[in-house]
Residue, then its C-alpha position, 0 to 999 in steps of 0.5 A: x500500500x502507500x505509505x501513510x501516518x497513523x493520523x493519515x489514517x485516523x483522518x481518512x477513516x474518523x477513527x480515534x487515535x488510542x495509545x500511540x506514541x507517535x501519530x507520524x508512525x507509518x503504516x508501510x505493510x499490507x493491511x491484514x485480517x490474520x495476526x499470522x500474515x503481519x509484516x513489519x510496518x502492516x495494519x492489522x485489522x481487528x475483526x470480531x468472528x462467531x468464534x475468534x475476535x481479532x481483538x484478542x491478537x492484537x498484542x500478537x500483531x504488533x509484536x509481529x511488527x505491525x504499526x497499529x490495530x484497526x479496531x472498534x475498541x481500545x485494545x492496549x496497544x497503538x490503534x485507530x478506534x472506529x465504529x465499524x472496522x469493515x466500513x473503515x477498510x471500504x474508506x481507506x481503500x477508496x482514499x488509496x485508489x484515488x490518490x494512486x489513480x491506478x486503472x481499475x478493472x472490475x468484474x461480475x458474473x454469475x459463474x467464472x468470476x475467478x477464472x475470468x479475474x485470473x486471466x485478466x490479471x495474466x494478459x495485463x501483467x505482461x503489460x504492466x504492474x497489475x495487483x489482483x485478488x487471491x482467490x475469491x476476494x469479492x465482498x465488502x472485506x476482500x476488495x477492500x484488503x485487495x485495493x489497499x495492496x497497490x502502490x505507485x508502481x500499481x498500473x492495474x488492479x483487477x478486481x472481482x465483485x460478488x453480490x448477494x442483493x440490490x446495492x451490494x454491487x454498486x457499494x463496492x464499485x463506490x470505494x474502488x470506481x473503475x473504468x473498465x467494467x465486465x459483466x460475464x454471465x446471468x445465472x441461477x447463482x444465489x437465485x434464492x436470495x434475489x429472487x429470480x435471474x431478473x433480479x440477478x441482473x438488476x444487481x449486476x448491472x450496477x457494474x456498468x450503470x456506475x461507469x464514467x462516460x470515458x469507461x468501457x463496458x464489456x458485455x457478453x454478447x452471447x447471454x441476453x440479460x448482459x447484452x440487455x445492460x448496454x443501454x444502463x451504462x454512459x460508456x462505451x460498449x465492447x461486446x465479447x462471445x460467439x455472436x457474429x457482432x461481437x467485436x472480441x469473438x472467438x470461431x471455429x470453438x473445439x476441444x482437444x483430446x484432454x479437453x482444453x479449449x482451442x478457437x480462433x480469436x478475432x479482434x478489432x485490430x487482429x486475430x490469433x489462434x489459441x489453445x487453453x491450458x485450461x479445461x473445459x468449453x465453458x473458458x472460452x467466453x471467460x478468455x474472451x471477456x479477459x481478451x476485451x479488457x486486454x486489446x481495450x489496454x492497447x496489447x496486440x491481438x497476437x500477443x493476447x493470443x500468446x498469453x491465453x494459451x499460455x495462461x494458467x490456474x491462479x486460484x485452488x480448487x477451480x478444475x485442478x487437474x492432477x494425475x496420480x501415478x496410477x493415472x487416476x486423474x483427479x479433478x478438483x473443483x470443490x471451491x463453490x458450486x451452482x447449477x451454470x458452474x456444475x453443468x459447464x464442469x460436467x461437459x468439461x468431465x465428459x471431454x476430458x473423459x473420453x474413452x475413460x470410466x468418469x466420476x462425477x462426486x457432486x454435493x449440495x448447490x446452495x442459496x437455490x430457495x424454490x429452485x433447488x429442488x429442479x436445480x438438482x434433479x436437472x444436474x442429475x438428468x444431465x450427468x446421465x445424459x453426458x454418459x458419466x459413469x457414475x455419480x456419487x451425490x454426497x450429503x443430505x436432502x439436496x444431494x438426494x436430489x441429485x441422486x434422484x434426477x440422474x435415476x429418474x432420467x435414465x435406467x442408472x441403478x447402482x450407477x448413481x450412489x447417495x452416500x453420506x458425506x465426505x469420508x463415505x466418499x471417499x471409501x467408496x471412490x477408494x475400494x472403485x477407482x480404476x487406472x486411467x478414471x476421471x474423478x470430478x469433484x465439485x459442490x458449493x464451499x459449505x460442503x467442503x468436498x475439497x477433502x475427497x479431492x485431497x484424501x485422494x491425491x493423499x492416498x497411498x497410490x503413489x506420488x502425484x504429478x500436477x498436470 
C-alpha cells in the first residue's frame, strides 16, 4: 500500500487515535485480517468472528511488527478506534485508489468470476504492474484488503465483485470506481436470495450503470440479460462471445483430446489462434471477456493470443487437474458450486473423459430457495445424459436430489450412489477407482468436498504429478 501516518489514517477513516506514541508512525505493510500474515510496518485489522475476535491478537500483531490495530475498541496497544472496522477498510481503500489513480478493472458474473479475474490479471501483467485478488476476494472485506495492496508502481488492479442483493454491487464499485467494467454471465447463482435471474441482473448491472462516460463496458454478447445492460451504462460498449457482432469473438470453438479449449480469436485490430491450458468449453467466453479488457489496454491481438494459451490456474480448487501415478486423474473443483458452474464442469468431465470410466462426486448447490429442488434433479438428468459413469451425490436432502434426477432420467441403478458425506466418499471412490478414471469433484464451499479431492491425491497410490 502507500505509505501513510497513523493520523493519515485516523483522518481518512474518523477513527480515534488510542495509545500511540507517535501519530507520524507509518503504516508501510499490507493491511491484514490474520495476526499470522503481519509484516513489519502492516495494519492489522481487528475483526470480531462467531468464534475468534481479532481483538484478542492484537498484542500478537504488533509484536509481529505491525504499526497499529484497526479496531472498534481500545485494545492496549497503538490503534485507530472506529465504529465499524469493515466500513473503515471500504474508506481507506477508496482514499488509496484515488490518490494512486491506478486503472481499475472490475468484474461480475454469475459463474467464472475467478477464472475470468485470473486471466485478466495474466494478459495485463505482461503489460504492466497489475495487483489482483487471491482467490475469491469479492465482498465488502476482500476488495477492500485487495485495493489497499497497490502502490505507485500499481498500473492495474483487477478486481472481482460478488453480490448477494440490490446495492451490494454498486457499494463496492463506490470505494474502488473503475473504468473498465465486465459483466460475464446471468445465472441461477444465489437465485434464492434475489429472487429470480431478473433480479440477478438488476444487481449486476450496477457494474456498468456506475461507469464514467470515458469507461468501457464489456458485455457478453452471447447471454441476453448482459447484452440487455448496454443501454444502463454512459460508456462505451465492447461486446465479447460467439455472436457474429461481437467485436472480441472467438470461431471455429473445439476441444482437444484432454479437453482444453482451442478457437480462433478475432479482434478489432487482429486475430490469433489459441489453445487453453485450461479445461473445459465453458473458458472460452471467460478468455474472451479477459481478451476485451486486454486489446481495450492497447496489447496486440497476437500477443493476447500468446498469453491465453499460455495462461494458467491462479486460484485452488477451480478444475485442478492432477494425475496420480496410477493415472487416476483427479479433478478438483470443490471451491463453490451452482447449477451454470456444475453443468459447464460436467461437459468439461465428459471431454476430458473420453474413452475413460468418469466420476462425477457432486454435493449440495446452495442459496437455490424454490429452485433447488429442479436445480438438482436437472444436474442429475444431465450427468446421465453426458454418459458419466457414475455419480456419487454426497450429503443430505439436496444431494438426494441429485441422486434422484440422474435415476429418474435414465435406467442408472447402482450407477448413481447417495452416500453420506465426505469420508463415505471417499471409501467408496477408494475400494472403485480404476487406472486411467476421471474423478470430478465439485459442490458449493459449505460442503467442503475439497477433502475427497485431497484424501485422494493423499492416498497411498503413489506420488502425484500436477498436470
Amino acid at each position: 500500500m502507500i505509505p501513510l501516518s497513523l493520523a493519515d489514517i485516523a483522518a481518512v477513516v474518523s477513527g480515534q487515535q488510542y495509545d500511540i506514541p507517535d501519530p507520524e508512525a507509518q503504516v508501510t505493510g499490507p493491511v491484514v485480517i490474520d495476526s499470522r500474515e503481519v509484516a513489519p510496518g502492516s495494519l492489522f485489522a481487528a475483526f470480531a468472528g462467531e468464534r475468534v475476535d481479532g481483538h484478542d491478537y492484537a498484542h500478537t500483531a504488533v509484536e509481529a511488527g505491525a504499526t497499529a490495530v484497526l479496531a472498534t475498541r481500545p485494545v492496549g496497544v497503538p490503534a485507530i478506534v472506529v465504529d465499524d472496522v469493515t466500513a473503515a477498510l471500504g474508506a481507506l481503500a477508496r482514499h488509496t485508489t484515488e490518490v494512486l489513480g491506478t486503472e481499475v478493472v472490475a468484474l461480475t458474473g454469475s459463474a467464472g468470476k475467478t477464472s475470468t479475474k485470473d486471466l485478466i490479471a495474466q494478459l495485463l501483467e505482461r503489460i504492466g504492474p497489475t495487483v489482483w485478488p487471491p482467490g475469491s476476494f469479492n465482498n465488502e472485506i476482500g476488495l477492500p484488503l485487495t485495493a489497499l495492496r497497490a502502490d505507485r508502481n500499481t498500473r492495474h488492479l483487477v478486481l472481482e465483485m460478488g453480490a448477494r442483493g440490490i446495492g451490494h454491487i454498486r457499494y463496492l464499485a463506490g470505494l474502488t470506481p473503475p473504468r473498465i467494467s465486465v459483466v460475464l454471465n446471468v445465472g441461477t447463482a444465489h437465485i434464492g436470495e434475489f429472487g429470480g435471474r431478473e433480479q440477478i441482473a438488476e444487481a449486476k448491472g450496477e457494474l456498468v450503470e456506475v461507469l464514467p462516460p470515458d469507461g468501457v463496458a464489456v458485455l457478453n454478447a452471447d447471454d441476453p440479460l448482459v447484452r440487455a445492460m448496454a443501454p444502463r451504462t454512459r460508456a462505451r460498449v465492447v461486446l465479447f462471445g460467439e455472436a457474429a457482432d461481437a467485436a472480441v469473438r472467438a470461431e471455429n470453438v473445439r476441444l482437444t483430446g484432454s479437453g482444453q479449449p482451442a478457437f480462433t480469436l478475432h479482434t478489432p485490430t487482429g486475430c490469433g489462434d489459441v489453445t487453453m491450458r485450461l479445461y473445459g468449453e465453458h473458458h472460452v467466453s471467460n478468455a474472451l471477456a479477459a481478451a476485451a479488457v486486454a486489446h481495450e489496454l492497447g496489447m496486440p491481438a497476437g500477443e493476447i493470443a500468446e498469453a491465453l494459451s499460455e495462461a494458467g490456474t491462479l486460484s485452488r480448487w477451480r478444475m485442478e487437474v492432477t494425475e496420480r501415478a496410477d493415472g487416476v486423474t483427479v479433478v478438483n473443483d470443490a471451491y463453490n458450486a451452482n447449477p451454470d458452474s456444475t453443468r459447464a464442469a460436467l461437459r468439461a468431465l465428459a471431454a476430458m473423459g473420453s474413452g475413460r470410466r468418469t466420476w462425477a462426486v457432486l454435493g449440495e448447490m446452495a442459496e437455490l430457495g424454490d429452485e433447488a429442488l429442479a436445480e438438482h434433479d436437472a444436474v442429475g438428468r444431465l450427468a446421465v445424459r453426458l454418459n458419466v459413469s457414475k455419480l456419487v451425490a454426497v450429503g443430505g436432502r439436496e444431494a438426494g436430489w441429485l441422486d434422484m434426477g440422474a435415476k429418474n432420467e435414465g435406467s442408472w441403478g447402482e450407477e448413481s450412489v447417495h452416500v453420506s458425506d465426505a469420508e463415505a466418499a471417499v471409501d467408496l471412490l477408494r475400494a472403485e477407482l480404476r487406472p486411467g478414471d476421471v474423478v470430478l469433484v465439485k459442490a458449493s464451499r459449505s460442503v467442503g468436498l475439497e477433502r475427497v479431492a485431497n484424501a485422494l491425491l493423499d492416498s497411498d497410490e503413489g506420488e502425484v504429478a500436477a498436470r
